[in-house]
N, C-alpha and C positions, 0 to 999 in steps of 0.2 A: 535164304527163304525167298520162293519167287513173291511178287510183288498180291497176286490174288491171293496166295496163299496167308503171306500176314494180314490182308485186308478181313480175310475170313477169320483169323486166330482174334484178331481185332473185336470184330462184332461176336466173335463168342464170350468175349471178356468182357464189352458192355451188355449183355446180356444177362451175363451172373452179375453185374452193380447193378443194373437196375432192381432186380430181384432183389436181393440184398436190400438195396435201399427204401425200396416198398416194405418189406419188412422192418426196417429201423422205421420207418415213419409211422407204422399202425402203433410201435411201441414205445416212440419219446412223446412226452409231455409238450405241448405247444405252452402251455402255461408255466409249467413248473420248469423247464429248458428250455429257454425261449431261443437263446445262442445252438445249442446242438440242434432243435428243431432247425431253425433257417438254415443250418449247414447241411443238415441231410435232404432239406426239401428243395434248396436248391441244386444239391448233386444230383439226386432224385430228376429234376428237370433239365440239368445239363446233359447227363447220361441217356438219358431218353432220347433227345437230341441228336447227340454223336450216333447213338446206335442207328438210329433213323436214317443219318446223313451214309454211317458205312455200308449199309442195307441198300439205300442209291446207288453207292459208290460202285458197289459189287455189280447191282443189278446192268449199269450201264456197261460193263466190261462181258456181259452177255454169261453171267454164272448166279445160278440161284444162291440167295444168300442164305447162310447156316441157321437154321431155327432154334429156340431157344430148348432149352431143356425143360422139362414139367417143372422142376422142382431143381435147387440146387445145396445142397451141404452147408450150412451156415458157417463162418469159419472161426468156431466156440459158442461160448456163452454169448447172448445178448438180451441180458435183463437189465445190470445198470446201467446210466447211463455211461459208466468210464468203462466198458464191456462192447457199446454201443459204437462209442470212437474207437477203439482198437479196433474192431470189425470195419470200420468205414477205411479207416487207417490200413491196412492191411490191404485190402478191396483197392484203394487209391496207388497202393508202393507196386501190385501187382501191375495193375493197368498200367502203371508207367515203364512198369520194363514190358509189358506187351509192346506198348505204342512208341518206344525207342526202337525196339525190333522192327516197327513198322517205318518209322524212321530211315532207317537201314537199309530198307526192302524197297523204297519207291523213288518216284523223281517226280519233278514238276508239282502240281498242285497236288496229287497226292501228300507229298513229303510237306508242301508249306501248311496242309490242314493236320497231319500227322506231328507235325512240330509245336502248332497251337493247342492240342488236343492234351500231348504230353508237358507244355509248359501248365494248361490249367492243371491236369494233374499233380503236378509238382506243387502248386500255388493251393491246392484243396487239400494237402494235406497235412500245411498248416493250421487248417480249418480244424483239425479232428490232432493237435497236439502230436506232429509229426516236428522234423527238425531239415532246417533246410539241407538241400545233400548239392556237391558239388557238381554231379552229373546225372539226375534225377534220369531214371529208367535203363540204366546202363546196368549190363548184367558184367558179375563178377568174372 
């Protein structure tokens, strides 16, 4: 994959987490999940972040960056909260095999913010009862 290209598959995939996670946070309890709240609401803010940072990254490389979709497919149920972590969990395993492929695809400060990006993912989804993996975003 050329290097814009994953930069672009990149910011499509923080685009469906943010989404995603604006939706878990209108629907956890700050009070009654105080834990799952801070994990969504600071994914919530880190994703927003990144997508921002890959939306630069793109723009400076002279290519309009991918706009978000209206709406995007929830991935199941999210009513409880253990519905709620799988969705984020899920959303997090994905993003890390995008942002290994971006890994793969870049060099120089690309690849060193690409490798932060996919190590916090890796680290957030223990946040949401995931299990640590030996190569976090490596496709099968």
């Amino acid at each position: 994959m050329k290097p814009l290209e994953a930069l672009q598959a990149t910011l499509a995939g923080e685009h469906a987490a943010v989404y995603l996670y604006e939706v878990l946070g209108a629907r956890v309890s700050r009070s009654r999940q105080p834990r799952l709240f801070a994990s969504v609401d600071d994914a919530f803010r880190l994703h927003r972040r990144q997508r921002d940072s890959l939306a630069r990254r793109i723009d400076r490389l002279g290519a309009d960056p991918v706009a978000a979709e209206v709406a995007y497919q929830l991935p199941g149920r999210v009513v409880t909260p253990a519905d709620m972590e799988e969705a984020a969990l899920l959303v997090e395993r994905r993003l890390a095999t995008v942002y290994g492929q971006l890994v793969g695809s870049t060099v120089g400060s690309d690849r060193r913010w690409a490798l932060g990006a996919l190590d916090s993912c890796a680290v957030r989804q223990l946040a949401f009862r995931g299990t640590p993996e030996m190569f976090p975003g490596k496709t099968p």
